[in-house]
C-alpha positions in Angstrom: -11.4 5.2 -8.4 -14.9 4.9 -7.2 -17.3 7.7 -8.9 -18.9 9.7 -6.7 -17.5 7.9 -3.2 -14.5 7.2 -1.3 -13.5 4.3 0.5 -13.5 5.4 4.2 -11.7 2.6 6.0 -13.3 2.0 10.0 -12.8 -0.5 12.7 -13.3 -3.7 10.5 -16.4 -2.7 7.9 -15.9 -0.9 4.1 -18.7 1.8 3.7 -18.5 4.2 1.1 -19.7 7.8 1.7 -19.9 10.6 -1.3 -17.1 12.6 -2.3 -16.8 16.2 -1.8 -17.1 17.9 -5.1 -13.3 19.1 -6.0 -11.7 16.5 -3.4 -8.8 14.2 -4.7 -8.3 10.6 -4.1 -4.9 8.6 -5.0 -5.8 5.9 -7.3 -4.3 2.6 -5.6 -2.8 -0.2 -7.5 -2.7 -3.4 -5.6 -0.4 -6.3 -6.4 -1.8 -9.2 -5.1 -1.7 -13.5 -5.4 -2.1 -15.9 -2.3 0.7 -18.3 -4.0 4.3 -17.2 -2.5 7.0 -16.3 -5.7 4.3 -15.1 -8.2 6.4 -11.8 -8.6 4.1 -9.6 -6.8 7.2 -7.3 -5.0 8.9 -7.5 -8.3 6.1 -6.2 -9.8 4.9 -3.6 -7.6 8.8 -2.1 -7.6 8.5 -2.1 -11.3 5.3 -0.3 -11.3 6.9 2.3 -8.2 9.5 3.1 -10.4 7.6 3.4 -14.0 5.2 5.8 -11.8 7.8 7.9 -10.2 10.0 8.5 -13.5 6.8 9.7 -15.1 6.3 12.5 -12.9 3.9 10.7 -10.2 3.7 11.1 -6.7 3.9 7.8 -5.2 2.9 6.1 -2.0 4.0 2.7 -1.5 2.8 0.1 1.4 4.4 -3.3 2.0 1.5 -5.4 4.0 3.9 -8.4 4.1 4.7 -8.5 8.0 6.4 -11.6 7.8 9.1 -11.1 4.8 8.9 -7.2 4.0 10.6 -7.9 0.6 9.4 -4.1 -0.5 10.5 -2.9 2.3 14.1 -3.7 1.3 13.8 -3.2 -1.9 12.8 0.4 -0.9 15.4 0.6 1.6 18.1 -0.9 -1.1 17.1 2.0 -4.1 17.4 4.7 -1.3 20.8 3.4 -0.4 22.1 2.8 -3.6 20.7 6.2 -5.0 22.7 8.2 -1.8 25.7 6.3 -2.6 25.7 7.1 -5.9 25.0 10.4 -4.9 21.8 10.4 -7.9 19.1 13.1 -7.4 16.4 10.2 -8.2 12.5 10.3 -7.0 11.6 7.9 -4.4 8.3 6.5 -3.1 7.0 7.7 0.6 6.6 3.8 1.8 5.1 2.4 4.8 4.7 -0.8 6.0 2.7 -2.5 8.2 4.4 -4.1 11.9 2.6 -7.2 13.4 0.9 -7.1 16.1 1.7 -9.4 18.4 -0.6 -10.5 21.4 -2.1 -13.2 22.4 -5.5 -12.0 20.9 -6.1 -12.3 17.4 -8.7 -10.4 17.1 -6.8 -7.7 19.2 -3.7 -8.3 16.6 -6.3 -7.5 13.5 -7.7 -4.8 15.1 -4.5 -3.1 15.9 -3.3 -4.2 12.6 -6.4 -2.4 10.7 -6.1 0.8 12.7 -2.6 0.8 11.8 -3.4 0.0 8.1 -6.4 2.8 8.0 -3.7 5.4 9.7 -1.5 4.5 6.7 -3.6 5.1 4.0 -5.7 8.0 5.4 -2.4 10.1 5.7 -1.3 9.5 1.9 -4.9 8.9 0.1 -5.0 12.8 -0.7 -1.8 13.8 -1.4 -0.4 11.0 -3.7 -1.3 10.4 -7.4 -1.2 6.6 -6.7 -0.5 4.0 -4.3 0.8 1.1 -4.4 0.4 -1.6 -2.1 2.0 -5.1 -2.2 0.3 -8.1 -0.3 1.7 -11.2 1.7 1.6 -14.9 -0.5 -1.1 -16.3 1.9 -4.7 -15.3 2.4 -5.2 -12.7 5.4 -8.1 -10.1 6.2 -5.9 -7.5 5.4 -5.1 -8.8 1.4 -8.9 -9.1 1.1 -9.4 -5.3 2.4 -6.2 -4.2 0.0 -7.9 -6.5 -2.8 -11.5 -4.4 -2.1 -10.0 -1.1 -2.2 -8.2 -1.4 -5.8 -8.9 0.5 -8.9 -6.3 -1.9 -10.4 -5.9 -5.7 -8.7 -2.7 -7.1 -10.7 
């Protein structure tokens, strides 16, 4: 966590502005590597799972718009804990859609907004989130990579 600020997320620029005295901040563990197959999905499901067994609340977000690999794997511990009928804690996750016009800049924008809306709705009521990034180098790993306590 930043001492004494916040990351406030707004239309494309990082500015920090002070914290209110009292006011709690999810500490956000980012899993991140531009090469493809480094284990970063792997790892952030490990680390979901470690967090939620010790008594965390979790947020999770899958910025991977092409594969959405923690996506599933989210979707296949839900499943597999309702067939089993198992009383196990589960991460609120999000992910991000593309966008998909014929504007880039219109697709980042829309993206970021969407992004922003994701993490303002979970920063202050979760003890951590964790976000897992594509294998390529986009805006949106950079802004996950700049708004980490912990970059793994």
């Amino acid at each position: 966590m930043f001492d004494g600020a916040q990351l406030v997320l707004g239309l494309g620029k990082r500015m920090f502005v002070e914290r209110k005295l009292g006011s709690r901040q999810a500490y956000v563990i980012v899993c991140g590597n531009e090469k493809g197959g480094s284990g970063k999905t792997t790892t952030a499901m490990h680390l979901i799972v470690a967090l939620l067994n010790s008594g965390h609340k979790v947020a999770s977000i899958d910025l991977d718009t092409r594969q959405l690999s923690l996506s599933r794997y989210i979707e296949n511990r839900k499943n597999w804990i309702h067939k089993n009928g198992l009383n196990l804690p589960q991460s609120d996750h999000a992910h991000l859609e593309k966008a998909n016009t014929d504007s880039v800049l219109d697709n980042e924008s829309s993206e970021l907004r969407r992004f922003s809306e994701i993490v303002q709705s979970v920063e202050k009521s979760y003890d951590f989130i964790v976000i897992d990034t594509p294998g390529h180098d986009s805006y949106l790993m950079r802004l996950a990579h700049s708004m980490a306590d912990t970059l793994v």
